[in-house]
N, C-alpha and C positions, 0 to 999 in steps of 0.2 A: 332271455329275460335278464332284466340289470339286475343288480343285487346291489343295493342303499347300507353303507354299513353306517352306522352310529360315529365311529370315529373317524373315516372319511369326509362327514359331512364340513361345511363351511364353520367356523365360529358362532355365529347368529342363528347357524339350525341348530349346531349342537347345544347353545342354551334356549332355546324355545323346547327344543325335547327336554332337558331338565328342567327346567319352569313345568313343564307338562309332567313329569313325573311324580314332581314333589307336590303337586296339585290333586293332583290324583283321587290318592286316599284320604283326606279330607271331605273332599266331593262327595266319593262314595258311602262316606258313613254318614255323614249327612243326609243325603240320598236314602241310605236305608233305613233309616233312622223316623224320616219322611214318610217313609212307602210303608212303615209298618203300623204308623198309626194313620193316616188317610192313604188307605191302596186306590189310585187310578189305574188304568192302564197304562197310561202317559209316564208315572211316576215306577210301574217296574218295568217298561221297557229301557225308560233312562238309569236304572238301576242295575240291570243286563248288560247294557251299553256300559257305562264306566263300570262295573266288575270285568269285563272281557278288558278292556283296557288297562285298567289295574294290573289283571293276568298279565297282558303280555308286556306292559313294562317290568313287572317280578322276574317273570322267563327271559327277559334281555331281550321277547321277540321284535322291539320295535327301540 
């Protein structure tokens, strides 16, 4: 199995992954912000989805 590290990456990935980082938590407050006055399902599964994402950019997982 390869292992991707963050700072191995080319230039152009490594600011696409910051661009995505810094996007992030915006998104998701937004999102929750969203999901708690009209709940779809659509709205917290996307809300699931970027909190896991949020997570694992905090944890350095990605």
């Amino acid at each position: 199995m390869a292992r991707y590290y963050r700072y191995r990456l080319p230039p152009w990935a490594k600011k696409c992954i910051v661009v995505a980082e810094s996007v992030t938590l915006p998104l998701f407050i937004f999102q929750l912000i969203r999901t708690i006055f009209f709940p779809t399902t659509f709205d917290v599964l996307l809300t699931l989805m970027l909190g896991g994402i949020f997570i694992c950019f905090y944890m350095k997982w990605i």
